[in-house]
Predicted model as a PDB file, atoms N, CA, C, CB and O in Angstrom, pLDDT in the B-factor column:
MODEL        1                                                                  
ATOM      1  N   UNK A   1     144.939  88.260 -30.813  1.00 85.00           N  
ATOM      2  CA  UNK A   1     144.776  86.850 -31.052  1.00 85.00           C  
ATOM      3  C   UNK A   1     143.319  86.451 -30.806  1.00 85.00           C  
ATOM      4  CB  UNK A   1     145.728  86.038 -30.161  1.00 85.00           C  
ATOM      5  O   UNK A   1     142.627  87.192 -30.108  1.00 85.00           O  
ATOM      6  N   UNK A   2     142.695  85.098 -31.441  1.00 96.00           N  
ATOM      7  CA  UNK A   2     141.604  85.025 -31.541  1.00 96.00           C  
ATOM      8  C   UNK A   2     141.583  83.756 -29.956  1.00 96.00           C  
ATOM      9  CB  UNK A   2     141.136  84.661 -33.262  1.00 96.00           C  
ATOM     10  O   UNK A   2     141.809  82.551 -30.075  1.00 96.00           O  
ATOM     11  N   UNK A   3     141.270  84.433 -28.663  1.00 96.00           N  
ATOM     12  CA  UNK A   3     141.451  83.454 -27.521  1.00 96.00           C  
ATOM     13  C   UNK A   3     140.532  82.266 -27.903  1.00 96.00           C  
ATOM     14  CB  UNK A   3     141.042  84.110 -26.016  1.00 96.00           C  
ATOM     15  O   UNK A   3     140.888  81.123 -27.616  1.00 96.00           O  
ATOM     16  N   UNK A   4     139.217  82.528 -28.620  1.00 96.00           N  
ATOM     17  CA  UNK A   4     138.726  80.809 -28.528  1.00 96.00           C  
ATOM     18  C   UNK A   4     139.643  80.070 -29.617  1.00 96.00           C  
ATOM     19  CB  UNK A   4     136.823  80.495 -29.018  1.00 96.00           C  
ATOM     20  O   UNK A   4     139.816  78.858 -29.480  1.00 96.00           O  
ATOM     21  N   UNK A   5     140.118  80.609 -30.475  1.00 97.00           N  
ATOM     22  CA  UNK A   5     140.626  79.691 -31.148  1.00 97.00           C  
ATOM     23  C   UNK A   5     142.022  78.906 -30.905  1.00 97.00           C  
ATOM     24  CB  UNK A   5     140.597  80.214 -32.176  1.00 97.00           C  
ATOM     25  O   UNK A   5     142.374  77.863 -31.456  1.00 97.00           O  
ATOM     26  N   UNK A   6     142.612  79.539 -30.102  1.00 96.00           N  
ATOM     27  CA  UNK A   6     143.720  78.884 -29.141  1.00 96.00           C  
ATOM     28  C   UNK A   6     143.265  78.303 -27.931  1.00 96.00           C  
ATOM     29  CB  UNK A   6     144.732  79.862 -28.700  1.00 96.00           C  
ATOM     30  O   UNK A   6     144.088  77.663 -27.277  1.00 96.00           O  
ATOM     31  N   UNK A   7     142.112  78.409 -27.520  1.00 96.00           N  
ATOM     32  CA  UNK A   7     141.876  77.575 -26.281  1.00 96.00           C  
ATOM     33  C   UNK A   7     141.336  76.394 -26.882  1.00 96.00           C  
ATOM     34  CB  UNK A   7     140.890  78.212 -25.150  1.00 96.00           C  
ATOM     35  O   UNK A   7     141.234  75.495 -26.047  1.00 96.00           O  
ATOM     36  N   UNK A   8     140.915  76.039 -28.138  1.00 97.00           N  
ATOM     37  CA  UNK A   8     140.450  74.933 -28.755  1.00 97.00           C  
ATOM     38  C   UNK A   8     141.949  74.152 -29.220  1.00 97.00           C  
ATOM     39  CB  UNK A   8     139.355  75.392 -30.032  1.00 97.00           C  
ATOM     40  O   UNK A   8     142.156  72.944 -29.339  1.00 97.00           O  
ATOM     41  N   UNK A   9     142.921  75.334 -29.438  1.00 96.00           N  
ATOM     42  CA  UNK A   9     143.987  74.352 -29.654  1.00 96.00           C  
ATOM     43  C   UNK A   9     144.848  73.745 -28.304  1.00 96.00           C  
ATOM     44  CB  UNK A   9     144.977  75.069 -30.623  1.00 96.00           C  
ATOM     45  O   UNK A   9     145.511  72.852 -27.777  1.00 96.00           O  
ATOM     46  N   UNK A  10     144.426  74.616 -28.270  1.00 95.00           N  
ATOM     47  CA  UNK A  10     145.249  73.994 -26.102  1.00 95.00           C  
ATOM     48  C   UNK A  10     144.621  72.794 -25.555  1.00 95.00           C  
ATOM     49  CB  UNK A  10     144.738  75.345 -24.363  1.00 95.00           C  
ATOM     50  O   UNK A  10     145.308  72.010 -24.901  1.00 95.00           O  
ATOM     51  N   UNK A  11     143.749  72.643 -25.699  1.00 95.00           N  
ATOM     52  CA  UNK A  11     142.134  71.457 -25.358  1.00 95.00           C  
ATOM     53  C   UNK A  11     142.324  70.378 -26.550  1.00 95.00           C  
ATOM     54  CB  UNK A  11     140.075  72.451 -25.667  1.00 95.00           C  
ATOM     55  O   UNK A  11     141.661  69.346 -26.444  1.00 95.00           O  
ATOM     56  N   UNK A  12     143.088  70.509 -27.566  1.00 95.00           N  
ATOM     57  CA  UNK A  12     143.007  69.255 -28.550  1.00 95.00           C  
ATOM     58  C   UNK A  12     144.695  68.733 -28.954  1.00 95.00           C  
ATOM     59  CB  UNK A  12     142.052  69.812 -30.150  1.00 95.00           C  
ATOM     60  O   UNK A  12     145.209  67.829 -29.612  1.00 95.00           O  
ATOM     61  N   UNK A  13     145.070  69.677 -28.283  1.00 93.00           N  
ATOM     62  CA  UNK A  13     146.842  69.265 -27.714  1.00 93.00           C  
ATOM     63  C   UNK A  13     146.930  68.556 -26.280  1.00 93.00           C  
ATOM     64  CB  UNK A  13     147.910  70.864 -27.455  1.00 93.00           C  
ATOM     65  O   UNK A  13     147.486  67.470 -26.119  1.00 93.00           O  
ATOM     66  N   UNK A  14     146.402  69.191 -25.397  1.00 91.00           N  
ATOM     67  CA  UNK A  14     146.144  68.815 -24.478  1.00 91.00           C  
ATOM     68  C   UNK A  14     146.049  67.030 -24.119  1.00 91.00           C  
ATOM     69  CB  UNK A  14     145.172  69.563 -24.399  1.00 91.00           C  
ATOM     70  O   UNK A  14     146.828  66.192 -23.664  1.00 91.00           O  
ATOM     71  N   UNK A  15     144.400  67.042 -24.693  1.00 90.00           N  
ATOM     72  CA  UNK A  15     143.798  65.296 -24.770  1.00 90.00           C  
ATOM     73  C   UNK A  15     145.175  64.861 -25.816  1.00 90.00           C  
ATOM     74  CB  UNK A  15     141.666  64.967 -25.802  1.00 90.00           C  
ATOM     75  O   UNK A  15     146.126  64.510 -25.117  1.00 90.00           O  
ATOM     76  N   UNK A  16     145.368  64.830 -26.772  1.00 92.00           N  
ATOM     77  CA  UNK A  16     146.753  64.161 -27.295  1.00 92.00           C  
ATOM     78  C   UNK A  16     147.733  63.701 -26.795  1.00 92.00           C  
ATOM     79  CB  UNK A  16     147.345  64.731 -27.872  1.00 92.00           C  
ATOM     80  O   UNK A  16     148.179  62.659 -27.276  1.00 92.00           O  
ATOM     81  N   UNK A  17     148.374  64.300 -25.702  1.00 91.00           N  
ATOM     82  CA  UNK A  17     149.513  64.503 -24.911  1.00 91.00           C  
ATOM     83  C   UNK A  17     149.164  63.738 -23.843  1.00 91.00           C  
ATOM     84  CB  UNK A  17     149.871  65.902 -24.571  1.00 91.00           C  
ATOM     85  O   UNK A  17     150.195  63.295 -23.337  1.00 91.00           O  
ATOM     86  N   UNK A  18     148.143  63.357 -23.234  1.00 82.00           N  
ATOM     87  CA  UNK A  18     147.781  63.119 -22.042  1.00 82.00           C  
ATOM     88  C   UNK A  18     148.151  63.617 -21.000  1.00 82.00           C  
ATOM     89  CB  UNK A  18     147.865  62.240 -21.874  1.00 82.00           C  
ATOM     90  O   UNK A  18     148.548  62.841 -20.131  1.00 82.00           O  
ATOM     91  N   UNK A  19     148.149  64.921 -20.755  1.00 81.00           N  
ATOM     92  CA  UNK A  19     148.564  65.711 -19.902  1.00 81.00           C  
ATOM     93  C   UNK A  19     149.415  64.765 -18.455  1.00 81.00           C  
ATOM     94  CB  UNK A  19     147.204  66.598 -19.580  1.00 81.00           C  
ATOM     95  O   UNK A  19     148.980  63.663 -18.122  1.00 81.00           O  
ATOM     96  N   UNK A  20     150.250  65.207 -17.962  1.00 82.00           N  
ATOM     97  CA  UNK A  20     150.521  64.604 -16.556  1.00 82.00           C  
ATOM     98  C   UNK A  20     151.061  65.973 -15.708  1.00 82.00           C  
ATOM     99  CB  UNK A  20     151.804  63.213 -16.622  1.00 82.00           C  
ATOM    100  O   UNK A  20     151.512  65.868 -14.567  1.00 82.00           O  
ATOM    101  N   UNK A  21     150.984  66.919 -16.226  1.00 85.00           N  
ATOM    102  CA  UNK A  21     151.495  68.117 -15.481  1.00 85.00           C  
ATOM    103  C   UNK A  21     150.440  69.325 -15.601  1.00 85.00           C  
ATOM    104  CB  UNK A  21     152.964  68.568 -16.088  1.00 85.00           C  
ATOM    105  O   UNK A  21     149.894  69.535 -16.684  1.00 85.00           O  
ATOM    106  N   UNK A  22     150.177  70.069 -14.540  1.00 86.00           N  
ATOM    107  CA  UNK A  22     149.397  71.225 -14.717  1.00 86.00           C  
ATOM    108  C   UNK A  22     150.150  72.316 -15.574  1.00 86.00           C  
ATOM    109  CB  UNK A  22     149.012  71.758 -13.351  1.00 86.00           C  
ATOM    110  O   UNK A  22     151.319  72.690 -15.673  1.00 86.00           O  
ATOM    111  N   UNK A  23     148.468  72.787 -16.374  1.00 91.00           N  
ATOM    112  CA  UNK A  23     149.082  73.502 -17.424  1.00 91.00           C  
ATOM    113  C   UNK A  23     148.040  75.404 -17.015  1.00 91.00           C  
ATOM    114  CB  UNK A  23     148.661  72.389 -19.356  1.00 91.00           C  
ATOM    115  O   UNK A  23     146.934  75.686 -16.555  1.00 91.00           O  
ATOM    116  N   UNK A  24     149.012  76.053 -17.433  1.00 94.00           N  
ATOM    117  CA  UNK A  24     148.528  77.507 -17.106  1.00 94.00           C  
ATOM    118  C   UNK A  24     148.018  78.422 -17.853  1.00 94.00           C  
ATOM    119  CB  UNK A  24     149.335  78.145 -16.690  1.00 94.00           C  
ATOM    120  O   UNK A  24     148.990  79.167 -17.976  1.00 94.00           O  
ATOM    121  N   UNK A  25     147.149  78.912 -18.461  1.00 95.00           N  
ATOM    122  CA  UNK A  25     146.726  79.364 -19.582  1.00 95.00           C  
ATOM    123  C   UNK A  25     146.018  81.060 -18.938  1.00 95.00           C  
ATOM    124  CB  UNK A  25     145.591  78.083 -20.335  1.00 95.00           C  
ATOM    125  O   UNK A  25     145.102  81.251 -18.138  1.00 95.00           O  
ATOM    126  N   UNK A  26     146.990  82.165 -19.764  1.00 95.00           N  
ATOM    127  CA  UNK A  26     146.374  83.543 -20.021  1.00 95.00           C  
ATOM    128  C   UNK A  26     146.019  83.816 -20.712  1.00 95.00           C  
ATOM    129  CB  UNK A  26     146.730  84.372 -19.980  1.00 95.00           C  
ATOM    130  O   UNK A  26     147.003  84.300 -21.272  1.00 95.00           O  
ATOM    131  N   UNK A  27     144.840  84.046 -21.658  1.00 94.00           N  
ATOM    132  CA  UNK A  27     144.400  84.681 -22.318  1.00 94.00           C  
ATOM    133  C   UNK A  27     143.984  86.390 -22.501  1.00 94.00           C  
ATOM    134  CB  UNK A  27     143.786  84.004 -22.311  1.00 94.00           C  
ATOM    135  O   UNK A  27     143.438  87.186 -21.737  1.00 94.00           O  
ATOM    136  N   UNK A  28     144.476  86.498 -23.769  1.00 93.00           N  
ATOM    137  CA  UNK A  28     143.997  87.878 -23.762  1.00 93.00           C  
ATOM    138  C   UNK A  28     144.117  88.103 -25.494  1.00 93.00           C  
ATOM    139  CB  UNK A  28     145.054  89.023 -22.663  1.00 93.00           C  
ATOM    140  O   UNK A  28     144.965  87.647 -26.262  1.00 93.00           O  
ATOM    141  N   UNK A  29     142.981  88.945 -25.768  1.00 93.00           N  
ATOM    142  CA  UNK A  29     142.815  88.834 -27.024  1.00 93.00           C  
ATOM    143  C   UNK A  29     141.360  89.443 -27.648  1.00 93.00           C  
ATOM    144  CB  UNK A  29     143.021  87.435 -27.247  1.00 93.00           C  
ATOM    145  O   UNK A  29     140.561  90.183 -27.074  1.00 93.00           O  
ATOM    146  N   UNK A  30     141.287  88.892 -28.994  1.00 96.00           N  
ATOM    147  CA  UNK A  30     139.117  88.698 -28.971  1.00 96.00           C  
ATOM    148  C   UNK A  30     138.493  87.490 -28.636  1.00 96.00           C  
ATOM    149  CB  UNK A  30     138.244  88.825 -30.598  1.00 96.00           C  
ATOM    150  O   UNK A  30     138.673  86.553 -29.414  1.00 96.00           O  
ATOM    151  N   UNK A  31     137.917  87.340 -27.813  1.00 96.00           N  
ATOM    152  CA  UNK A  31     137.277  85.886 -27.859  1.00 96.00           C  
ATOM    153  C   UNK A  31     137.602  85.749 -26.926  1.00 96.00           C  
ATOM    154  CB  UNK A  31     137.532  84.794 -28.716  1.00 96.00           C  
ATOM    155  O   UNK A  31     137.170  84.636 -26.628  1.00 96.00           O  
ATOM    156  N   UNK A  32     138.408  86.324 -25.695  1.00 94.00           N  
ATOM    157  CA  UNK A  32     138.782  85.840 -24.363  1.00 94.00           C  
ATOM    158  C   UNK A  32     137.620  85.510 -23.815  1.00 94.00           C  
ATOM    159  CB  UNK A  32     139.521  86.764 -23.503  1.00 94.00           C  
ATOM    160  O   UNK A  32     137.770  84.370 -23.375  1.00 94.00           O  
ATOM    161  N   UNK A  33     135.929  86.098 -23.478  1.00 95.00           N  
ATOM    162  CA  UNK A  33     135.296  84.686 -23.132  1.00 95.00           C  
ATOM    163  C   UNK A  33     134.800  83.424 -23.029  1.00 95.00           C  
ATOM    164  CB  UNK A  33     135.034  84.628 -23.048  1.00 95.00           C  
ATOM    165  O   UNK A  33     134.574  82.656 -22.094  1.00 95.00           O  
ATOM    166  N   UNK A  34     134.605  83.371 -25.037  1.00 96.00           N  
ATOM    167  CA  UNK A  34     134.807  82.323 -25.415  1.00 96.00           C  
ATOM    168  C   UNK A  34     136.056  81.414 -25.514  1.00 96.00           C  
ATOM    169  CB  UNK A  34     134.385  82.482 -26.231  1.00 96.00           C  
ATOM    170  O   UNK A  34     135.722  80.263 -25.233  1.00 96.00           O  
ATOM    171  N   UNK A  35     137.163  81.493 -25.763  1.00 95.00           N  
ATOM    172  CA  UNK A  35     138.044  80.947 -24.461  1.00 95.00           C  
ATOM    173  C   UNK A  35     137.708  80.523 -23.761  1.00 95.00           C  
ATOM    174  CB  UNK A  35     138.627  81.481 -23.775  1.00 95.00           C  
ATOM    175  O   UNK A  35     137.243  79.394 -23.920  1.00 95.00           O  
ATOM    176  N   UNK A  36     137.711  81.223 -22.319  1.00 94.00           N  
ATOM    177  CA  UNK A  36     137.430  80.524 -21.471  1.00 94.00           C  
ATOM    178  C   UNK A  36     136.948  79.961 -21.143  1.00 94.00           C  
ATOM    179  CB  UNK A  36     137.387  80.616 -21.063  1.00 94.00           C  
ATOM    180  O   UNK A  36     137.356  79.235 -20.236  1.00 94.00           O  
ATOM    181  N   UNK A  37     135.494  79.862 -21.731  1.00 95.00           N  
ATOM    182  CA  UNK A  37     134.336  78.936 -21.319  1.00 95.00           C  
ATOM    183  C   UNK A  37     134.791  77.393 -22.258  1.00 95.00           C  
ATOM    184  CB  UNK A  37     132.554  79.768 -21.866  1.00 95.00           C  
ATOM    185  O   UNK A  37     134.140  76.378 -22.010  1.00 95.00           O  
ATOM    186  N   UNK A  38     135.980  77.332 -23.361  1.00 96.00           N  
ATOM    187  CA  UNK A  38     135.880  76.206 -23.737  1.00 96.00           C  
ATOM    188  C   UNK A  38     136.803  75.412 -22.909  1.00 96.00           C  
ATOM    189  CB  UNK A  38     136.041  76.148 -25.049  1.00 96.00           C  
ATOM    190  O   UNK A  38     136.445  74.291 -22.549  1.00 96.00           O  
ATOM    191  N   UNK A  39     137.973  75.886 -22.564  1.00 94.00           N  
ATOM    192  CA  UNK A  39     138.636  75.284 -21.524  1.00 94.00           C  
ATOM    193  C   UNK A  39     137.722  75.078 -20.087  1.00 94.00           C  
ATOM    194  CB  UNK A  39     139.887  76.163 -21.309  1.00 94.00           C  
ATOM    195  O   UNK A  39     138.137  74.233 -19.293  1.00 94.00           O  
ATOM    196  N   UNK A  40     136.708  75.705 -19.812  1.00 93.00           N  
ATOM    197  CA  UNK A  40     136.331  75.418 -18.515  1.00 93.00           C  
ATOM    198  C   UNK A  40     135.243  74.438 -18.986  1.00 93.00           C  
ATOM    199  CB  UNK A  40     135.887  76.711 -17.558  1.00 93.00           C  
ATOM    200  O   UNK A  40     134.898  73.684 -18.077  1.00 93.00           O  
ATOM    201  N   UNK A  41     134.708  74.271 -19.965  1.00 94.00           N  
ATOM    202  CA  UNK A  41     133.930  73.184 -20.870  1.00 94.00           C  
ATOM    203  C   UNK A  41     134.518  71.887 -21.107  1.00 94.00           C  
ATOM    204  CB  UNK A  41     133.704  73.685 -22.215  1.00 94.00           C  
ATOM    205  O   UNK A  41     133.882  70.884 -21.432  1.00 94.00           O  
ATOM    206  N   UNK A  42     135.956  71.970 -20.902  1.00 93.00           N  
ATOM    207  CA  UNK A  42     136.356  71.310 -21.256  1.00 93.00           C  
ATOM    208  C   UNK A  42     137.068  69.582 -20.642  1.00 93.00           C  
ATOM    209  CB  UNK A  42     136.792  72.159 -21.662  1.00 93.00           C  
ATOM    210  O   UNK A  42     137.624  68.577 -21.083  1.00 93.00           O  
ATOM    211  N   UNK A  43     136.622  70.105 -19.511  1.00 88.00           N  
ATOM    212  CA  UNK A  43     136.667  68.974 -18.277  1.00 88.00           C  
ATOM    213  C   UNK A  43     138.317  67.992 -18.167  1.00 88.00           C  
ATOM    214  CB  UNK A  43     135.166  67.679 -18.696  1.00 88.00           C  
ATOM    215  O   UNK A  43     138.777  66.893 -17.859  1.00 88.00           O  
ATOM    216  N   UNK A  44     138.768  69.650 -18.786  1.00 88.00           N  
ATOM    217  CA  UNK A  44     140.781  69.128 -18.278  1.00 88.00           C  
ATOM    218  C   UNK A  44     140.796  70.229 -17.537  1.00 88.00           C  
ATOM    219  CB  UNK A  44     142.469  69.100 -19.686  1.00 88.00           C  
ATOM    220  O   UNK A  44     140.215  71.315 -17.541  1.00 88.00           O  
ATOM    221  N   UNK A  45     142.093  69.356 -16.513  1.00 86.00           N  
ATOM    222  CA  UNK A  45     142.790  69.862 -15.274  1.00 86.00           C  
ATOM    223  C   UNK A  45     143.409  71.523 -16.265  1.00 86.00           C  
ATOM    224  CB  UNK A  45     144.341  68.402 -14.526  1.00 86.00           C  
ATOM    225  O   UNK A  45     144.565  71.620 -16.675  1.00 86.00           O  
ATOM    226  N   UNK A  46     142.341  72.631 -16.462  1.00 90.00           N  
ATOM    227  CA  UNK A  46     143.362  73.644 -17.391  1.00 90.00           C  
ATOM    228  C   UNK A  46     143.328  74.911 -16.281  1.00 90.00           C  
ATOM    229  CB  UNK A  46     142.618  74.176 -19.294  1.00 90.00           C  
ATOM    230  O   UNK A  46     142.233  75.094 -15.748  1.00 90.00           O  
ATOM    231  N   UNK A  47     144.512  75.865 -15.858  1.00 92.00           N  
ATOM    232  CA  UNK A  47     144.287  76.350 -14.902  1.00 92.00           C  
ATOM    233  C   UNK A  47     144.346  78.296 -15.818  1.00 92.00           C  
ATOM    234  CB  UNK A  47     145.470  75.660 -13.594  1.00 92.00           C  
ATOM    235  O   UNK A  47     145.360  78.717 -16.374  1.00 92.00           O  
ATOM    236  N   UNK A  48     143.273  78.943 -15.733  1.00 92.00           N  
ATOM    237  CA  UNK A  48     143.288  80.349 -15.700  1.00 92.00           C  
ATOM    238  C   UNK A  48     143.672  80.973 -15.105  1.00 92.00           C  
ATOM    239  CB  UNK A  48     142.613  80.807 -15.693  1.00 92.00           C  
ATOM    240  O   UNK A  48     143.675  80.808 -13.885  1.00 92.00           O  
ATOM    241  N   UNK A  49     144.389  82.412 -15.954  1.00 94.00           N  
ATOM    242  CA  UNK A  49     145.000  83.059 -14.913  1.00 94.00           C  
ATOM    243  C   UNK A  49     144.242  84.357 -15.884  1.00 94.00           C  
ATOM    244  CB  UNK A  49     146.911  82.839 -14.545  1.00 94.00           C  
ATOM    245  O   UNK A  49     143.810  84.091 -17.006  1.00 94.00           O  
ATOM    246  N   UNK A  50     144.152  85.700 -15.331  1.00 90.00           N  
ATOM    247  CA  UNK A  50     143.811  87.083 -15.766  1.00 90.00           C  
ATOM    248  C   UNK A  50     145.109  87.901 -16.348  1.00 90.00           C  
ATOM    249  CB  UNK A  50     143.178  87.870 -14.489  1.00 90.00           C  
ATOM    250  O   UNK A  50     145.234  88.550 -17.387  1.00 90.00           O  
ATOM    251  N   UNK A  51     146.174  87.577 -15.112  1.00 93.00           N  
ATOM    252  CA  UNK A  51     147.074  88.243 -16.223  1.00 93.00           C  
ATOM    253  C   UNK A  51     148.473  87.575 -15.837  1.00 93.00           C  
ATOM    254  CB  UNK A  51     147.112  90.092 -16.169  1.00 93.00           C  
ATOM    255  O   UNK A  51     148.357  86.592 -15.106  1.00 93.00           O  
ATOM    256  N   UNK A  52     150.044  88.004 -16.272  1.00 94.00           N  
ATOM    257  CA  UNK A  52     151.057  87.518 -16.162  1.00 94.00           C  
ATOM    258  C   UNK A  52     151.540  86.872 -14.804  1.00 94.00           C  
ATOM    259  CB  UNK A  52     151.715  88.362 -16.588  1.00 94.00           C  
ATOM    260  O   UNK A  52     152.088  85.771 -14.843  1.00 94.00           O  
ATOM    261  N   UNK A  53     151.310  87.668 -13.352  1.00 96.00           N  
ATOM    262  CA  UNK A  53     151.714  87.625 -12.347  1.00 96.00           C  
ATOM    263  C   UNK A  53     150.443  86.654 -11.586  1.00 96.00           C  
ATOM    264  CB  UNK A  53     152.081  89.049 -11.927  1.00 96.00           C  
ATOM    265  O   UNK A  53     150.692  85.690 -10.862  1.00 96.00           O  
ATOM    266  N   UNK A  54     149.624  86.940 -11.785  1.00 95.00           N  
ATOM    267  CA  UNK A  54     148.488  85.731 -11.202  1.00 95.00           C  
ATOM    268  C   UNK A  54     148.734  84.315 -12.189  1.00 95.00           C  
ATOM    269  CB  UNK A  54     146.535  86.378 -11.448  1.00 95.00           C  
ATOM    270  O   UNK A  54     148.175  83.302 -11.769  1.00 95.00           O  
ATOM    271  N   UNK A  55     149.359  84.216 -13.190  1.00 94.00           N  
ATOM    272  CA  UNK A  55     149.682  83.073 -14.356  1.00 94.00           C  
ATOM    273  C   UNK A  55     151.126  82.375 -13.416  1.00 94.00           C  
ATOM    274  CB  UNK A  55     150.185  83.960 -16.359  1.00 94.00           C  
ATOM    275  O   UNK A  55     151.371  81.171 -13.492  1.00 94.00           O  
ATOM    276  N   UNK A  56     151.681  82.989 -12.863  1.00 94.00           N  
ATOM    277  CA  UNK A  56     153.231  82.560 -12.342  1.00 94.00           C  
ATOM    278  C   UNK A  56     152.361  82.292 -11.067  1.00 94.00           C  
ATOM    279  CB  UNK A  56     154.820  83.877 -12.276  1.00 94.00           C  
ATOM    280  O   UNK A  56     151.954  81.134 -10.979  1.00 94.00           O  
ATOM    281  N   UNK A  57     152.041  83.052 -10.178  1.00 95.00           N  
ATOM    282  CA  UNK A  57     151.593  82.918  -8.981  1.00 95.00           C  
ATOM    283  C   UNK A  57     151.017  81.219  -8.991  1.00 95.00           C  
ATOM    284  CB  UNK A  57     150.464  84.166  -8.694  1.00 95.00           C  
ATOM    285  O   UNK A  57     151.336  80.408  -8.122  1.00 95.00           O  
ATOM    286  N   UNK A  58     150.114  80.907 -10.166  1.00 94.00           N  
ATOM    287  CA  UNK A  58     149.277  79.703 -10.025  1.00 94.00           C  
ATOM    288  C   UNK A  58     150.257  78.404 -10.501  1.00 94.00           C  
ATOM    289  CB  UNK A  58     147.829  79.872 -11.009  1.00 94.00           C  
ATOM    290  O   UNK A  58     150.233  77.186 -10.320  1.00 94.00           O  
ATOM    291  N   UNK A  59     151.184  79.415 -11.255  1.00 93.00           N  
ATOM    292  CA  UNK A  59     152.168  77.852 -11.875  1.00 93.00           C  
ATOM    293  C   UNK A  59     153.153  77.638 -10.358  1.00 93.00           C  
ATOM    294  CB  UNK A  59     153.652  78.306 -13.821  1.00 93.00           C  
ATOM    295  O   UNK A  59     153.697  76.666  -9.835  1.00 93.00           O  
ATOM    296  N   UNK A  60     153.044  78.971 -10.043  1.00 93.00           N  
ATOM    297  CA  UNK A  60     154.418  77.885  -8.547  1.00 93.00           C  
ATOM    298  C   UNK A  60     153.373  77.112  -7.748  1.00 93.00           C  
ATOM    299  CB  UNK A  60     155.596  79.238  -6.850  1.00 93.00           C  
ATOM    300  O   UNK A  60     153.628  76.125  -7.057  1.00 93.00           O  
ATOM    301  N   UNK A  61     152.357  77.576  -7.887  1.00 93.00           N  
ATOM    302  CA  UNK A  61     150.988  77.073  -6.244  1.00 93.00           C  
ATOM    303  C   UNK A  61     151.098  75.588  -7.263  1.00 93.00           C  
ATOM    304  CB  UNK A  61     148.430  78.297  -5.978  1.00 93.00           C  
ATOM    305  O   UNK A  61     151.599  74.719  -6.549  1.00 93.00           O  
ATOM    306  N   UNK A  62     150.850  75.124  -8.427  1.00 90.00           N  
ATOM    307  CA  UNK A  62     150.318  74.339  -9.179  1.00 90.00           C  
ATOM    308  C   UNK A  62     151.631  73.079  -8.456  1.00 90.00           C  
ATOM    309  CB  UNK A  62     150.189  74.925 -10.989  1.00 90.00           C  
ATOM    310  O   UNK A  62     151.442  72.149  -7.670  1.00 90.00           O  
ATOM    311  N   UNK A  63     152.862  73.535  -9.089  1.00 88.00           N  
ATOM    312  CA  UNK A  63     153.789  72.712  -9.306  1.00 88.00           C  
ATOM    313  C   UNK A  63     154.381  72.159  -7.693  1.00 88.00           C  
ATOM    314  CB  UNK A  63     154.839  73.491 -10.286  1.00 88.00           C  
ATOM    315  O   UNK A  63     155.161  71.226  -7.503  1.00 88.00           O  
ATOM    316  N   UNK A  64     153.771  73.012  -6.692  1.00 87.00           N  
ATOM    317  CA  UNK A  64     154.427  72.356  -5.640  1.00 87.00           C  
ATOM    318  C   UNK A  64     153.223  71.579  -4.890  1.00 87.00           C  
ATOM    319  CB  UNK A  64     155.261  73.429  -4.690  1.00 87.00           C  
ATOM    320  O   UNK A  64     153.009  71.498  -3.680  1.00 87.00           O  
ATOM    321  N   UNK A  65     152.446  70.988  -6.060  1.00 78.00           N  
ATOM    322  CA  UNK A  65     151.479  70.264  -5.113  1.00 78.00           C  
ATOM    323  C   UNK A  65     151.796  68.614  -5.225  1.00 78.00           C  
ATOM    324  CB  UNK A  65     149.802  70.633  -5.578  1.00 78.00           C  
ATOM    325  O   UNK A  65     151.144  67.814  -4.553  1.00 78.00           O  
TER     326      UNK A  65                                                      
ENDMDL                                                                          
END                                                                             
């Protein structure tokens, strides 16, 4: 998968929706740095994870705050 081009769609779904819940995003793909740098560009609450188990790890830490 092309990661910047889904992190641009995650970031323009995102602002639409008006987020009210933390959201968890793994990438992996081509473009996984570009990715990331647009979500971290992107000045929403978007939370990275490296892989499946650090992605769950951050959604339980996320949701019980």
């Amino acid at each position: 998968m092309k990661c910047d081009v889904i992190a641009s769609g995650i970031v323009n779904a995102a602002k639409q929706v008006a987020l009210k819940v933390p959201v968890v995003v793994r990438l992996e793909g081509t473009n996984v740095e570009q990715g990331k740098q647009i979500l971290k560009e992107s000045g929403m609450t978007l939370i990275t994870a490296e892989d499946l188990d650090k992605a769950a790890e951050k959604a339980v830490k996320a949701a019980s705050k």
